[in-house]
N, C-alpha and C positions, 0 to 999 in steps of 0.2 A: 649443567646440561650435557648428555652424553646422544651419540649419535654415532651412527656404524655408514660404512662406506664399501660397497663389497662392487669389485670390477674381476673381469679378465678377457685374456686377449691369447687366441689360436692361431699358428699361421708361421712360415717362416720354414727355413731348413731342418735344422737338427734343433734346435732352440726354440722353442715355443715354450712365448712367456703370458699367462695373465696375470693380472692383481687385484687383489681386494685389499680394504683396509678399514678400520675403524677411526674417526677421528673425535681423540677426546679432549676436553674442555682443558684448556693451559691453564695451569694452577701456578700461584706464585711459593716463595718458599714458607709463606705461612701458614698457610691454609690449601685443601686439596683440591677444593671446586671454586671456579669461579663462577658464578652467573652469566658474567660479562668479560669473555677472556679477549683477553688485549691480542694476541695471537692465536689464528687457528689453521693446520697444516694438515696436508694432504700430497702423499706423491705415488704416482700410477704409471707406472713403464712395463716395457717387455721388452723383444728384443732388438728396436727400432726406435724409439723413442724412449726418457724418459720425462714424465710431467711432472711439475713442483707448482701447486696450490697456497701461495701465501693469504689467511683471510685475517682481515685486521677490524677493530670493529671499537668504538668509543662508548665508553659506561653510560655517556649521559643518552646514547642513540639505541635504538632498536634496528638499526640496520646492519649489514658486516660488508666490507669489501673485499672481495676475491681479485686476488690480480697473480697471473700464470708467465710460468719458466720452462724451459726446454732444456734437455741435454739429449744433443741426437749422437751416431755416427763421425760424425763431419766435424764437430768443435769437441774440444776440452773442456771447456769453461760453460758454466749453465748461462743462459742467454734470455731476459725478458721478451717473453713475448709481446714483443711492440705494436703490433697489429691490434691485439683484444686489450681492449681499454676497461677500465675496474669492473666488473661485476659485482651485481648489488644483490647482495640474499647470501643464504649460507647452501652449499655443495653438500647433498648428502649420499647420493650414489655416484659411480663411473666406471665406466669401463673404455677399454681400446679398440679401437678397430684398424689395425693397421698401425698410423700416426697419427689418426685424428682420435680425440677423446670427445667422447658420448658424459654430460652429467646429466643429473637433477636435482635442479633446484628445491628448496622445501616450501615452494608452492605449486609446484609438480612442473614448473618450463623442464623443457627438456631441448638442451644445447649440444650444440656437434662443434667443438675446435678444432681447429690446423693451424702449422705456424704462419698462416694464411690471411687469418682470419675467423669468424666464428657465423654462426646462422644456426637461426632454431629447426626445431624440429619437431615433430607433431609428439604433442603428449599422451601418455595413458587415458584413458576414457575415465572422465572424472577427475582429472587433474592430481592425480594421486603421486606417490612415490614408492617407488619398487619396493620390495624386502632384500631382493638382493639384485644384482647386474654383471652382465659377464658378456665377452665379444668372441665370435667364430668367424676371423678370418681368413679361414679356410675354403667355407662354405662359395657359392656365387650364384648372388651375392652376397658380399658379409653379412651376416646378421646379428641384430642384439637380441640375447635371450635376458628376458627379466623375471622374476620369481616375484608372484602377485598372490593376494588373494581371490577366495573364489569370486565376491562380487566383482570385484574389477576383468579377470575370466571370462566372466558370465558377457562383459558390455562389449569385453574384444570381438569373444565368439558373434555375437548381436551384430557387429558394426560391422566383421570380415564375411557375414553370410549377407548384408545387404551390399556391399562390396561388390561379392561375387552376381549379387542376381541383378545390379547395375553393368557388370562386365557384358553379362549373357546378353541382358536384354540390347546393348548397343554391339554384339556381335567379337567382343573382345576374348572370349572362353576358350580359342584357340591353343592348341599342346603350345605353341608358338610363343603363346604370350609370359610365358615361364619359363627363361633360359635358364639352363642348369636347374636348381632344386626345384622341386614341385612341390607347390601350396601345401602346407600338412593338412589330412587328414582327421575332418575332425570326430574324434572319438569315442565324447563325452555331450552332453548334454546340458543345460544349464541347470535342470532340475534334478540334475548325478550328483552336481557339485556341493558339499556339505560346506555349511555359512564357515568361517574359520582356520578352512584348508589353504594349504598352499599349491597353485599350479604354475607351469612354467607359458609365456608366451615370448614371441617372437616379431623384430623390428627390421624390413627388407630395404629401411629408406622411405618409403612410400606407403607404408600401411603398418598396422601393429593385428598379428597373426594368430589363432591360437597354435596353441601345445600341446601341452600331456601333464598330467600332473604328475606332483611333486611325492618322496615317499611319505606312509602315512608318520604323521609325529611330528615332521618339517612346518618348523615357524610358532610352532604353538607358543612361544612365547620370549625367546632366543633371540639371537644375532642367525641370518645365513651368511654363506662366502659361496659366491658363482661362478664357476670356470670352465669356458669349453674350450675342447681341446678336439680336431679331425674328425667331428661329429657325434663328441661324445661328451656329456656335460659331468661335472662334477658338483658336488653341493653339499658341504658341511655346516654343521649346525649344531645350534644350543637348543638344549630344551629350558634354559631358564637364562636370563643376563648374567646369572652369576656362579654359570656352572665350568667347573675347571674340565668336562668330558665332552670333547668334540664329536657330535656322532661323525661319520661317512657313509656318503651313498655316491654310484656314478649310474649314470641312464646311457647303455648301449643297445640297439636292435630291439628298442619298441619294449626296452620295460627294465626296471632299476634292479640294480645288485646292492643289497647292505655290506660295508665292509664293516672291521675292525675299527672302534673309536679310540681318537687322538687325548690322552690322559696327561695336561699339563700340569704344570707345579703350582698355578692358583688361575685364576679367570680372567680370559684376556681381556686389554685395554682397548687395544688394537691387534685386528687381523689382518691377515692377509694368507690367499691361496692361489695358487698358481704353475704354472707348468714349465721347471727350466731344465734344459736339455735333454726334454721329454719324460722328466720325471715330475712327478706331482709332489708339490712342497708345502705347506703346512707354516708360517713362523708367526708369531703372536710375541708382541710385546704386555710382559703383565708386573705387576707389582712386586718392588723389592722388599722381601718381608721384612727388612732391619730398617726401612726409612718410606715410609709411602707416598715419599713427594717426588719420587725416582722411580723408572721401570729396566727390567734387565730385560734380555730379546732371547728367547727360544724356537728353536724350531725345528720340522719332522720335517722327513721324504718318504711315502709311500715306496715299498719294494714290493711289487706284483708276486705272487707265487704261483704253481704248476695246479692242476684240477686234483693232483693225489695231494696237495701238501695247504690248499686252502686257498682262499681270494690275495692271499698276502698278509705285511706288516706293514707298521709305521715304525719307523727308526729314528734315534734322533741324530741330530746333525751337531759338529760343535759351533756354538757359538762364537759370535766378532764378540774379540776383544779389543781394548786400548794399543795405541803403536806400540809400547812396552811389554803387552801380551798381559797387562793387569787387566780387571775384569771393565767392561764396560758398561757405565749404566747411561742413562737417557732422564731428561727434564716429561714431567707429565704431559701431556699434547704431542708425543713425538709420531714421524710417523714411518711403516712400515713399507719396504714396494720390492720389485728385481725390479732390475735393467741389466741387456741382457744375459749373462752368467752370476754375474751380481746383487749380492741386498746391497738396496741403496735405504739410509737408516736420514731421516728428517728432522732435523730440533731447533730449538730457539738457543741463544746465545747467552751468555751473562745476560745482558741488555733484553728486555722482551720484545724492540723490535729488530735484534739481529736475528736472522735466522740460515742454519749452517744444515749442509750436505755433505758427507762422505760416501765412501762406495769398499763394500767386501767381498769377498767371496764367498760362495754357497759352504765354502769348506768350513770356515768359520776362520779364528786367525787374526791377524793384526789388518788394520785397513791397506785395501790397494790404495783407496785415493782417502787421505786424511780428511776432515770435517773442515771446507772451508766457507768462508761466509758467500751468500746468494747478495746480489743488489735488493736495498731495501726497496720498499714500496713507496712512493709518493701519497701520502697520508693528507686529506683534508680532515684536520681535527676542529673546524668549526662546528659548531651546534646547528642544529636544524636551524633555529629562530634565527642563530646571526649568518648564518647563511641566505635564509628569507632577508635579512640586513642588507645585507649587500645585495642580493637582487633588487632590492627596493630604489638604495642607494646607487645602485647602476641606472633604472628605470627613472629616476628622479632626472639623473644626470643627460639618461636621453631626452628629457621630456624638455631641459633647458637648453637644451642644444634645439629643438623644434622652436621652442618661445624666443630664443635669441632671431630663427631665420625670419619667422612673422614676425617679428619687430622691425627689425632690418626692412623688412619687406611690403609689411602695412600699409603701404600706399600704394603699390601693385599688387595687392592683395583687395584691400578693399576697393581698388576701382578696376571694372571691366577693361581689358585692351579694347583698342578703338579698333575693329576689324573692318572691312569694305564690304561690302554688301552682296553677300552669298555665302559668304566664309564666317558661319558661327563657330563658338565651340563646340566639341568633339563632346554629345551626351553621352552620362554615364553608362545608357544600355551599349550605345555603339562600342566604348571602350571597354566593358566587359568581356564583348562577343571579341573583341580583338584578341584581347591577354588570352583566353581562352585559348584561341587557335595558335595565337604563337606558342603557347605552353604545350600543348601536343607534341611538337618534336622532340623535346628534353625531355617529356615526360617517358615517351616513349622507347627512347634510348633507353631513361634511367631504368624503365621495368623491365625491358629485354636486358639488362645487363645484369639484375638486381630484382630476377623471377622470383629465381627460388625464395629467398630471404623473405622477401614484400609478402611472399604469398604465402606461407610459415607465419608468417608477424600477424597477418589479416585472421588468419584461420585459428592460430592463438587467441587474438582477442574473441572470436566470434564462441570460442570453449569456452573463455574463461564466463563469458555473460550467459551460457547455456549451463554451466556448470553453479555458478551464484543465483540462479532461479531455484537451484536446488537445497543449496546450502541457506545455514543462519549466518556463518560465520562470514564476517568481510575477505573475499582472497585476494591478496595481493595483486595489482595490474603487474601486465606481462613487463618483463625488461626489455627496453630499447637496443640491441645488438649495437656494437661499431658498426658493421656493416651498411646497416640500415643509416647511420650517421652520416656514412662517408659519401651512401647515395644522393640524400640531400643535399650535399654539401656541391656534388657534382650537376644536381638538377639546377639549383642556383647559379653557376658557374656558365653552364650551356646556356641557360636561358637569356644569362646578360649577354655572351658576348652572340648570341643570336641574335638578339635585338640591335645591339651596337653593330655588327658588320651590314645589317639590313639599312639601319638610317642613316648611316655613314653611307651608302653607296643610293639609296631612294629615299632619305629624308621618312620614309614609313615602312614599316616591319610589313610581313607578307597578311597578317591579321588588320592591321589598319589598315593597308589597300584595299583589304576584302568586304572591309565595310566604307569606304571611302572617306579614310582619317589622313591626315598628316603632320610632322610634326614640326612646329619653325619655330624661330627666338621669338623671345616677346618683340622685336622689332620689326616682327614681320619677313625677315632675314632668312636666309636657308642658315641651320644651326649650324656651327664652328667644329669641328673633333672633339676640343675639349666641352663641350656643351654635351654631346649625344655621350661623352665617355661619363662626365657626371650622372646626366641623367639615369643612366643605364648602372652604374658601378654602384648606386644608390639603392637597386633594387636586393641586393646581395644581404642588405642590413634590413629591407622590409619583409624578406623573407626567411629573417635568422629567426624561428621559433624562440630558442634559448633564451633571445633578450626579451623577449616580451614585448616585440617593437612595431609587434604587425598590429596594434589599435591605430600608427600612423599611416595606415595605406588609410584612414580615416579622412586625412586631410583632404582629400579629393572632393570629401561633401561639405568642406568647409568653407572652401575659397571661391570667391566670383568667377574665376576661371578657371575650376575642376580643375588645376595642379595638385599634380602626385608632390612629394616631399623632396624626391626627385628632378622636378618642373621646376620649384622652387630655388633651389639652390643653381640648377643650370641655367635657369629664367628662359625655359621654353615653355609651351605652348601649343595641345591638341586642337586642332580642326577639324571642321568637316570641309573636305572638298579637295581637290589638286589645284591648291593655291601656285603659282610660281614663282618659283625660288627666286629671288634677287638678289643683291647686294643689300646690307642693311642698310638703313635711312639712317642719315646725317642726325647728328644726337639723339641718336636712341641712345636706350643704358648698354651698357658695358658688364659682362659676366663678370669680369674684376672687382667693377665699382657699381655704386648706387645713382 
C-alpha cells in the first residue's frame, strides 16, 4: 500500500520552510511491499519545529498507531510528545502552520497538534482527504491551502456562500469582520468546474474557503506537493505515479506561471517540497537501481531568472552522504523533511521497531547530526479478541467486587432502615433532579475550558452521520482526542470533590437541598469524613466510561434503600427531609465492620 503526504509551511525571517512528503510501505529485506508494515514514518518541519510521525501497526489488526516527536529550537534531543496519546488510523496529509501541525486522517478527521496538546478541527465537506496540503504562515490569519477536487470545490463554495448569507442575515458582513485578508473572491462557479480537475481551497481555523483553481493537467492521476510561501503557492506534480518528470507551476497575482519540469533519475518514493532560506527546494527519495529494497535521496533548488533570460532553472543540489563521505542509502519507508537549514532524513533501524533520525545540510555532505535512535513507542501488541479478553476479564473482576459488597451487605440490603416518620427514602425522581444540578458546575467549567475540542468532537460526529447517509461504505467513527480524555477525567474530579466539600460541611450537596434530600449513615448519624469521602471517591469509578462500570450506577434500582454502590460501601443513606444530625445510636453498625 503506498500513500503520499504533501505539507508546507511560510513564515519566519530569512528561512521559510515547508514540507511535503510521501510515506511509503516499510518493506523488509525480502520482499518490497508489505501489506501490513510493521513501521510507518513521516517527518514535517520548517524552521521552528520539526515533527517525527512513528506509526506502528500489527498483521493480525486493521488498525495503525501513530504516536508523535518533536525537535524544536530549545532541545537537542527529539522529545515524545507526551501530551498526544497514540492515534489510531493512518496520517495521509500535513502540513505546518507555525508549530502546530495540521493532518488528515484516511477517514478525512482533520487534527491540529502542539506540543500542547491536539483538538480536531472541522473536515473537508464529505469527509474526504486532500490531494495535497501546504500552510501560509504568513498570511492573518494563517491559513491551510488544500488541493481538492472539483466536487469537493463545488461543497466548499456551497457551504462558504451559506456561511456568508448567515453572516449578512445576523448583521455580521461588516469590512470589520475580516482582519487582515479579505474572504476570496469567488470566481468560478460550480457548473465551471469540470468533474476531475483539481482546485485549491482555503482553512482560516473557522471555515474551509474557496479558491482558484489549479493549472490544467494538475492531479490527473499523479502525486501533488503543496507550498506557500508570502502569498504565493507552489504545486508540483506528476502526471502519472510512476513518472520520473515533475511538472512545476507557482500561482502569484490571480493566475499561474508554468515553469521548467524537475527530470529525476527514476520516480519518487517519497517527496517533499518546500522553501529553505527562501529558495524553493525539490528532494525526492527514489530507488537504487542496483538493490530495490534501498532508496538514494536527490534533490533540486529552483534559481529564478531575469524576464530576458526565462522563468528560470532547477539545479541540482549534492546529495548527504555517509559520515565517511561514502554514499548513502535509506531502508524502503524512509522519510523525507527540512528543519530549518537542514534535511532531516527518517528510517527504521536494523531492528523494525528502532526507528533513527539524522540531520544534513542543504549542501549535501557528510551528516551534521549522525542518525541517532528516537525512543521507541509503547506498542500494545494484543489482538483485538484478547484485548475484548481482558476487558471482559477486568468487567468480570468488577462485577465480583459488586457481588462480594451485596453479600457482605445482604441483610442491609434486603431489609429497609427503620426510619421515623416523615423521613422516607430520597425517590429516584428527587435524586435525579439532584445529580443533575450538581453536575452543572463541573460540567460547565469542563466546556468553557474544553469549547473548542467538545464542539469540534460534536460537529465531527454530526459530518460523519450526514456524510454515512450518503455513502455505502461503513466510515470509520471520529477518534477520541486526549484532550477530550483529560476533560472527563477533570469533569469527574470537580464533580467528587464538589459533592465531598458540600456534605462534609451540610450533610447535602446544593442539588439535594434543592429538592430537599439528605444524606446520613444507615444509623441515622450525621455521616463521618471517611463515609462522605467513600461515598463520593466512589463516583470517579461510576463514571469511568472505559471500564464499563456505569451498568453499576444500576444498583440504585436494586436495593430497598436506593443505595448508589457508593451508599453501599460507605453504609450511608438518602432521605427526604432535614433530618437532624446527631450522634449515632448506641450499636448501630460500624463503617469498618458489619
Amino acid at each position: 500500500m503506498r500513500y503520499s503526504w504533501t505539507l508546507s509551511r511560510a513564515g519566519g525571517r530569512a528561512a521559510l520552510l515547508v514540507a511535503s512528503l510521501c510515506v511509503g510501505a516499510k518493506t523488509g529485506p525480502a520482499r518490497a511491499e508489505n501489506p501490513h508494515p510493521a513501521c510507518e514514518l513521516a517527518a514535517i518541519g520548517n524552521d521552528e519545529i520539526l515533527w517525527l510521525v512513528v506509526g506502528t501497526s500489527d498483521p493480525k489488526q486493521q488498525e495503525v498507531l501513530q504516536w508523535f516527536y518533536y525537535l524544536d529550537g530549545v532541545s537537542t534531543r527529539v522529545q515524545p510528545a507526551s501530551r498526544i496519546g497514540p492515534q489510531v488510523g493512518q496520517i495521509k496529509r500535513g502540513a505546518l502552520l507555525g508549530e502546530a501541525l495540521h493532518v488528515f486522517f484516511s477517514n478525512g478527521a482533520h487534527y491540529r497538534y502542539t506540543t500542547l496538546g491536539a483538538r480536531r478541527e472541522i473536515r473537508l465537506p464529505g469527509a474526504v482527504v486532500p490531494e495535497a496540503l501546504g500552510g501560509d504562515s504568513a498570511s492573518m490569519p494563517p491559513r491551510l491551502w488544500a488541493a481538492v477536487r472539483a466536487r469537493t470545490a463545488d461543497a466548499v463554495e456551497a457551504d462558504w456562500q451559506e456561511t456568508l448569507r448567515r453572516r449578512a442575515q445576523d448583521g455580521d458582513d461588516d469590512p470589520e469582520a475580516f482582519p487582515g485578508d479579505r474572504p476570496p473572491a469567488i470566481t468560478s462557479r460550480p457548473a465551471a468546474r469540470v468533474a476531475g480537475t483539481c482546485h485549491l481551497v482555503q482553512y482560516d481555523g473557522a471555515d474551509w474557503q474557496p479558491g482558484f483553481a489549479a493549472p490544467e493537467g494538475c492531479g490527473s492521476g499523479g502525486r501533488l506537493w503543496l507550498c506557500v510561501s508570502v502569498g504565493r503557492q507552489y504545486l508540483l506534480w506528476q502526471h502519472n505515479v510512476g513518472d520520473s518528470e515533475i511538472q512545476y507551476a507557482w500561482h502569484e497575482r490571480g493566475h499561474w506561471t508554468v515553469g521548467p519540469q524537475v527530470t529525476l533519475a527514476r520516480a519518487p518514493r517519497v517527496g517533499f517540497a518546500g522553501v529553505v532560506n527562501t529558495q524553493l527546494v525539490f528532494a525526492a527519495l527514489v530507488n537504487d537501481p542496483g538493490d530495490r529494497h534501498r532508496l538514494q535521496c536527490e534533490s533540486w533548488v529552483w534559481l529564478p531568472g531575469t524576464d530576458e533570460a526565462g522563468p528560470g532553472r532547477w539545479d541540482p543540489m549534492s546529495p548527504p552522504t555517509g559520515e565517511q563521505g561514502e554514499d548513502l542509502y535509506l531502508p524502503v519507508g524512509s522519510a523525507v523533511t527540512a528543519f530549518r537549514d537542514q534535511f532531516a532524513l527518517l528510517r527504521t533501524g536494523e531492528a523494525p521497531e528502532e526507528v533513527e533520525v539524522g540531520l544534513w545540510s542543504t549542501k549535501g555532505g557528510p551528516p551534521n547530526q549522525p542518525f541517532g535512535e528516537i525512543p521507541a513507542p509503547q506498542v500494545d501488541r494484543r489482538s483485538k479478541s484478547r484485548r475484548h479478553l481482558t476487558d471482559l476479564i477486568a468487567m468480570l473482576g468488577l462485577a465480583a467486587v459488586v457481588l462480594v459488597v451485596f453479600w457482605r451487605r445482604q441483610e442491609g440490603i434486603a431489609n429497609p432502615v427503620a426510619l421515623p416518620a416523615g423521613l422516607p427514602v430520597a425517590g429516584l425522581a428527587r435524586r435525579a433532579v439532584a445529580a443533575v444540578v450538581d453536575i452543572l458546575p463541573a460540567a460547565a467549567l469542563v466546556t468553557w475550558l474544553w469549547f473548542d475540542p467538545i464542539t469540534r468532537f460534536s460537529e465531527e460526529w454530526y459530518e460523519l452521520y450526514a456524510a454515512q447517509r450518503n455513502s455505502q461504505e461503513q466510515l470509520a467513527a471520529p477518534l477520541v482526542p486526549s484532550t477530550l480524555s483529560w476533560a472527563w477525567v477533570w469533569f469527574r474530579l470537580l464533580y467528587a470533590a464538589y459533592c465531598t466539600v458540600f456534605e462534609l460541611s451540610l450533610a447535602a450537596t446544593p442539588g439535594k437541598r434543592l429538592v430537599g434530600c439528605t444524606v446520613l449513615s444507615e444509623s441515622l448519624a450525621r455521616p463521618r469524613a471517611a463515609q462522605i469521602a467513600i461515598r463520593n471517591v466512589t463516583r470517579l469509578l461510576e463514571l469511568e466510561w472505559r471500564l464499563l462500570i456505569w451498568p453499576f450506577l444500576l444498583v440504585v434500582f436494586l436495593t430497598r434503600n436506593r443505595q448508589r454502590l457508593g451508599d453501599l460501601l460507605a453504609r450511608t443513606i438518602v432521605v427526604e427531609g432535614r433530618a437532624p444530625l446527631g450522634e449515632e445510636v448506641e450499636g448501630s453498625d460500624d463503617i469498618e465492620g458489619d
